[in-house]
N, C-alpha and C positions, 0 to 999 in steps of 0.2 A: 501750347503757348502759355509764357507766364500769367499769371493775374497779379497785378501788385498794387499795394496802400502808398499814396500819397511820399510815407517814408521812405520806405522800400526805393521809388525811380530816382528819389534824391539819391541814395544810397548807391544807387545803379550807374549814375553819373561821376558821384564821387569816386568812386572805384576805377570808372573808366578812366577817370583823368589822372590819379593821384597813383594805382597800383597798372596801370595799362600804359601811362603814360600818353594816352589822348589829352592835346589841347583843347581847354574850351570853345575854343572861337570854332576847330574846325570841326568838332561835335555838332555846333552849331550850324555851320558851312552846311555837312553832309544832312543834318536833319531838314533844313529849308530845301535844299535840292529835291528832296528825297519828294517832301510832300509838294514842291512846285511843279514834279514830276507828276504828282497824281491828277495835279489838277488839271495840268495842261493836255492831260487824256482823258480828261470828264468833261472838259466845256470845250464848245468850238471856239472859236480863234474872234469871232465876232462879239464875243461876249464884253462887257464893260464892265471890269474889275475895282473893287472898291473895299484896299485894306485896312481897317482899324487897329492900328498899332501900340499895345502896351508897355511899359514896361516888364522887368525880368527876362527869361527864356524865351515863354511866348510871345513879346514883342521883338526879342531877337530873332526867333526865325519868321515874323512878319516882316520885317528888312529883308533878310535871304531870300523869301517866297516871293516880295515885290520885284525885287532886283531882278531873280533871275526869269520870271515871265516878262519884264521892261527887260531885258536881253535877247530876249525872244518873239518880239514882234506884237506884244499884247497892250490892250489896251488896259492900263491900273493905272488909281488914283490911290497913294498912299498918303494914309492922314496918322499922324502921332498925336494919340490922345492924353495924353499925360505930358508935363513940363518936364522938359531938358535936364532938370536934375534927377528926374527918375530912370532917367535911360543911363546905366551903366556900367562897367563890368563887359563882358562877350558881346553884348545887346549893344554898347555902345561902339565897339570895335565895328560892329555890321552895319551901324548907322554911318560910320565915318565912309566903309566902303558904298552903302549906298548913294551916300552926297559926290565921293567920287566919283563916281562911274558918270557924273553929269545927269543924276534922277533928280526932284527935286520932291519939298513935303506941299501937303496942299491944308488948305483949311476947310474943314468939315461946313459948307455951306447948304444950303439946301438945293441948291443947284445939281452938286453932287453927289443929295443921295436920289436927288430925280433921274438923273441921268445913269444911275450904275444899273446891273442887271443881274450882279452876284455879289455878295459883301464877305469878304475874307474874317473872322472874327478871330485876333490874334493879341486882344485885351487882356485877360488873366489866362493864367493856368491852374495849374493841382494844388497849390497854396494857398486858396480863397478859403478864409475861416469871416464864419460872422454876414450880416445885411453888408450891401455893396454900398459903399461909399461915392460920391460926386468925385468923377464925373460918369464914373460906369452904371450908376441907376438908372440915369438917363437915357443912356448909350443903348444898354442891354433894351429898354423900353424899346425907342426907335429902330434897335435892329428887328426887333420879335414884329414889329406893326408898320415892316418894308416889304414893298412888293418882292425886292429881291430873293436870289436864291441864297441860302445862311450855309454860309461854311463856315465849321469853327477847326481851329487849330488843336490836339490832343484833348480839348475838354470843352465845353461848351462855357463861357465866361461867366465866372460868377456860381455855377451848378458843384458842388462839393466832390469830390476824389474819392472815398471815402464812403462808408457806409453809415446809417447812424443821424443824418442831419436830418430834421423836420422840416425848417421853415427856408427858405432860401429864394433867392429872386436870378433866373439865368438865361441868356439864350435858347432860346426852341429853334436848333438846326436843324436845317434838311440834311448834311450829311456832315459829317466828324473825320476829320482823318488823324488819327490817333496813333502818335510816336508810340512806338517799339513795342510795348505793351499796355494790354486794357486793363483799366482802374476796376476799380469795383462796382463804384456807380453806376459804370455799363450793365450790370447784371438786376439788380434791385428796382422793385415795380413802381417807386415814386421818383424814380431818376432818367432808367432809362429812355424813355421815351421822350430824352432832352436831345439825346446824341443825334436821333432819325437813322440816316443809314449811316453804320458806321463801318470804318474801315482799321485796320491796324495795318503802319507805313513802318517797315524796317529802316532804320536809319544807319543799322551797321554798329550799333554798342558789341560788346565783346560780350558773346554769350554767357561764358561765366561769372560774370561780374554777381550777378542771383546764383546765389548755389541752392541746391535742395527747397524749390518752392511748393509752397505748402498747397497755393490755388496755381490752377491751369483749364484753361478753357480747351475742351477738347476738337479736334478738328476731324476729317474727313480722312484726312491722309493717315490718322492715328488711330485708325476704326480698321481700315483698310489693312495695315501695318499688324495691327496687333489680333485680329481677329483668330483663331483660334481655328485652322482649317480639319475638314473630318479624311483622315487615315483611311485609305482603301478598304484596311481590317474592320473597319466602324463596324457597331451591330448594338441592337437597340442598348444594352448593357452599359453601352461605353457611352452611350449620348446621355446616359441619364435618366432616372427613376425615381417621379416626383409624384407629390401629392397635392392635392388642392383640398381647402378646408372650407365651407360655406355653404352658405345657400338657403335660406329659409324658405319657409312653405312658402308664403307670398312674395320670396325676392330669388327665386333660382339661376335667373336670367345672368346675373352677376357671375357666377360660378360656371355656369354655360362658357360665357364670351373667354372669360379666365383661362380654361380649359382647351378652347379651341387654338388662344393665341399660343401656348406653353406647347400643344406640337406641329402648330404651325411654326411655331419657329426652330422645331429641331430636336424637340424632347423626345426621347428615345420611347417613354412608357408613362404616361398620364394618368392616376388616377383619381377621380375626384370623388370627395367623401361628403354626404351632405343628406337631407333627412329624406327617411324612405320616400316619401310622398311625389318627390322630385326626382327620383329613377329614370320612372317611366317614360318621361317624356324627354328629360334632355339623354338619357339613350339613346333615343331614335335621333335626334338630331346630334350626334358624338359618336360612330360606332367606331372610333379609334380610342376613344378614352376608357377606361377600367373605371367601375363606381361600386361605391360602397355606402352602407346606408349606418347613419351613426344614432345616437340615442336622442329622444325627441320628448319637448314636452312644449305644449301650448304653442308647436310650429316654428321651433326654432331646434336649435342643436343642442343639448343638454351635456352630454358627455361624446368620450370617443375611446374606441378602443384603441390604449394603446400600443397593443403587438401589429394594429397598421401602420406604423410610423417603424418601424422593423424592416432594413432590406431599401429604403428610399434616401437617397442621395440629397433632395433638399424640401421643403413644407413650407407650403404659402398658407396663411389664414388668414378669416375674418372678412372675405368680401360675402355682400350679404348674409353677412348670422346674423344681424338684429342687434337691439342693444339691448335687450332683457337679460333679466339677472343671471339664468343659465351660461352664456355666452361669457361668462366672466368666470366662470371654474372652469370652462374649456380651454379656454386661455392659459390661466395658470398650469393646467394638465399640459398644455403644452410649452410652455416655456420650463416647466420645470422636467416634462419627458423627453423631449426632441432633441436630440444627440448630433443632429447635421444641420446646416443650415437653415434659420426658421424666418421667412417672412411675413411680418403681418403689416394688415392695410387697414383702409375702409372702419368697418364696425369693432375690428380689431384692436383699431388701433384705441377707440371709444375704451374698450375694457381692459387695454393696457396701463391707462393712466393711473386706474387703480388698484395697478400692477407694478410699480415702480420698485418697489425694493426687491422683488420675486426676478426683475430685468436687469438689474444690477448685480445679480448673484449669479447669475447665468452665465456660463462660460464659452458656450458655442458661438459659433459665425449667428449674430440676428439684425434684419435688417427690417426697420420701421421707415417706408412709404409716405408720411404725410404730407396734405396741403397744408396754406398758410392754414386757415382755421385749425385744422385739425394739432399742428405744432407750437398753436399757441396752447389749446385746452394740455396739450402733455406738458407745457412748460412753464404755465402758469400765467404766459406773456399775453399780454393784449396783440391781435392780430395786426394794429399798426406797428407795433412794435416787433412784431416777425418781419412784416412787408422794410421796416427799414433796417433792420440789421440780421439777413437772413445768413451770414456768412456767420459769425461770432455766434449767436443764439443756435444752429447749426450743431459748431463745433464742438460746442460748449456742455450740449446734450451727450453728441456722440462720447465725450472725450470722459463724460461723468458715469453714464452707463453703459460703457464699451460698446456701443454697436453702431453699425452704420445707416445715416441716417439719406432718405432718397426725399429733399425736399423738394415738391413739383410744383413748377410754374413755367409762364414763360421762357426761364432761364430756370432747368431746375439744377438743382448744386447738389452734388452728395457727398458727402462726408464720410472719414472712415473714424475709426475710434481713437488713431493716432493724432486725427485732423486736420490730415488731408486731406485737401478736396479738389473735386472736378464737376466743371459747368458744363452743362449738356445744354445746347442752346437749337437743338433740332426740331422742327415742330411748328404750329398755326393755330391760328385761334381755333379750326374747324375741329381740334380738340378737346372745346370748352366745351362739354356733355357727357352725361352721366354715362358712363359705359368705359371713358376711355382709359379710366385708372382701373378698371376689372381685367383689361388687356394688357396695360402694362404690368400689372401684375403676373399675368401666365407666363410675357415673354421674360420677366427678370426671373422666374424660377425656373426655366429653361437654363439663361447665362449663369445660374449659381452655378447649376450642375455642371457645366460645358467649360467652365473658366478656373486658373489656378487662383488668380486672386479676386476678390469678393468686389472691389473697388471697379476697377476694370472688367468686371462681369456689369455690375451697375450702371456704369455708364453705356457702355456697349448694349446694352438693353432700352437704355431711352434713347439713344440715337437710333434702334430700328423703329420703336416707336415714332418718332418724331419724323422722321424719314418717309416711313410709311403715309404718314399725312401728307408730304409736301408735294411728294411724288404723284399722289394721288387727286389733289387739290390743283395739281399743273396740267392734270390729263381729262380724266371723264366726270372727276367732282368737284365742288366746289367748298368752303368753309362752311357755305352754308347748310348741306343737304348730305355731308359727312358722315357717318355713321362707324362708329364704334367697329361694328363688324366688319367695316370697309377696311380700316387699319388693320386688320387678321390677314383681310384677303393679300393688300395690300404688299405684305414681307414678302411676299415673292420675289417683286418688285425690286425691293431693297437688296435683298441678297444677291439679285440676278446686276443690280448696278453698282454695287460696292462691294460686295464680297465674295468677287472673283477667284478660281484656283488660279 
């Protein structure tokens, strides 16, 4: 599914009208049906409807959404908050139909909003630049501090489209039903949580009208679809022969879970390279994985041999090495020896930053992992400033040192070096602990190996991840009492529910 800026849906519309030859009014027609359809299968029939009607599109299809549930036996109180000269164009064509049909408008008394039970918010759309102007300050207040249940129309009133904005004053819905495709703002950690539950409502635009977009939020059906099934012939070979790089005397734990998730998910041949001292133990707890013991000084990883990286199809590094100075020639060793796909994470990514022109020179498929934190320290940015423009800062990276970047969050986004991207939005808080990115780690160097393209390996690796939580959060766990290794166990789960022969 698209992901589009603010421009872009204008553009999207324009297209449909001007080169599709769709009229406005009935763009609009089909969009208020669309979403009066949704709603009229969300609430029962008893509910007390109360639309606030803006100007522009969104107060266009708040005419269509009133009308046709008032066609329908529902009880709606439609109020137009804005003066008659701002209603016009398509909006005004749907106003003329609503006064026909014998509806009439009401005045925002407080009778009415005592008496409503759901408030329709159909005030602004995707165009709000700047603090809300009277009379919508007011509005947006009294609707956030109604007992009511808040529905907004494509955007929440007043909340920006857009990535980027700081300060803004908006509706906090309970659910969103959101025309044809999601904004950006759906994805970004200072906005989302304006939408509540959100939906995307097909309204029937002409698919091509976006050619070749750059963002797309991936779904279930595209996991499903695209996944990459194993050939009767399969044999460890063909699944893949990977390395893992990590693991300090005191941090082994990291490289364990890593290991375990990379052929829990399918890796044909595991081997993990990490300082002798940590053999012994995660051995016995691994007797599928191959280990190797690399050079060691004051308990961390110092060097690596690298005729190990010889014969391995793709190399994860840097969960638990440490950020000591050793861990920073290993690095470079390996971005400038590793010939196949190279990921780094975690403490990696620490010793990458001081590796930047060594990652820029680099020619192979490399994929850098980071959280907000961590893609601020590589980029220089202030961590609010990742949290608000994680698409663009992103891109920006990828597109400057060729690689692709797995930004995780909530909503994590990955990027290719062309900058492209895809939002993997799989996943629960019960993922917020230490462990869970040492997992995702083992299962995306599995998807290097198993997939043709490096993007679609990426994502398809954090939707098992995130999968693996939700599945498991629905059944015998909970968010709270979650554990890292639970998600390993977990993929069984996933595979056996989505990616069926």
């Amino acid at each position: 599914m698209q992901i589009v800026r603010a421009e872009e849906m204008y553009e999207w519309d324009r297209r449909a009208m001007d080169e599709y030859g769709r009229e406005g009014y009935i763009l609009m027609e089909n969009a208020g049906r669309a979403l009066a359809g949704r709603i009229r299968e969300k609430f029962p029939k008893d509910e007390k409807f109360l639309v606030l009607i803006g100007g522009g599109n969104n107060g266009g299809d708040g005419y269509v959404i009133a009308r046709i549930l008032k066609d329908q036996g529902f009880d709606v109180t439609a109020v137009q908050v804005v003066p008659d000269e701002k209603i016009e164009g398509d909006a005004l064509y749907h106003k003329n139909v609503y006064m026909k049909s014998g509806y009439d408008l009401a005045e925002l008394t407080e009778q009415e909003w005592n008496r409503g039970t759901v408030v329709i918010d159909a005030m602004l759309g995707i165009g709000v630049e700047g603090p809300l102007r009277p009379p919508f300050d007011d509005l947006v207040r009294r609707v956030n501090h109604s007992d009511m249940h808040r529905v907004s129309i494509d955007i929440p009133s007043g909340l920006p489209a857009d990535e980027g904005e700081e300060e803004f004053e908006a509706v906090k819905a309970d659910t969103t039903f959101i025309v044809q495709a999601p904004k950006l703002s759906l994805f970004t950690e200072h906005t989302s949580g304006y939408y509540g539950e959100a939906e995307v409502v097909d309204i029937g635009l002409p698919p091509l009208s976006v050619t070749d977009p750059e963002r797309e939020w991936q779904a279930e059906e595209d996991v499903k679809e695209g996944y990459p099934r194993l050939p009767a012939s399969a044999h460890k070979g063909s699944r893949g022969k990977g390395l893992l790089i990590g693991g300090a005397q005191m941090m082994p734990g990291a490289l364990v879970m890593a290991a375990k998730a990379s052929i829990r998910a399918g890796a044909g041949l595991t081997t993990a390279a990490t300082v002798p001292g940590n053999i012994p133990s995660a051995s016995g707890s691994l007797p599928e994985v191959m280990f190797m013991g690399t050079e060691e000084a004051d308990g961390v990883i110092s060097g690596i041999d690298t005729e190990s990286l010889t014969g391995k199809d793709a190399v994860a590094a840097g969960i638990g090495m440490g950020r000591k100075e050793p861990g920073r020639a290993v690095m470079e060793t390996l971005l400038k020896e590793t010939k196949v796909p190279l990921l780094i994470d975690a403490d990696g990514l620490y010793h990458l930053r001081f590796l930047l022109g060594v990652l820029k020179e680099r020619e192979e498929v490399t994929v850098v992992t980071p959280h907000v934190k961590e893609m601020a320290d590589l980029t220089g940015e202030s961590t609010g400033e990742v949290k608000r423009n994680p698409f663009s800062i992103s891109s920006k990276f990828a597109r400057d040192y060729g690689v692709y970047v797995v930004l995780k969050g909530p909503h994590t986004i990955i990027t290719a070096p062309d900058g492209r991207q895809i939002v993997e939005s799989s996943g629960n808080e019960g993922l917020a602990k230490g462990g869970s990115g040492d997992v995702l780690t083992g299962i995306l160097l599995t998807m290097l190996m198993q997939h043709e393209h490096p993007l679609e390996a990426l994502a398809n690796g954090c939707f098992l991840h995130g999968k693996s939580a939700e599945l498991l959060t629905a059944g015998e766990r909970t968010v709270y009492d979650l554990l890292p290794t639970d998600v390993v166990e977990g993929l069984s789960s996933v595979f056996r529910t989505y990616i069926k022969e």
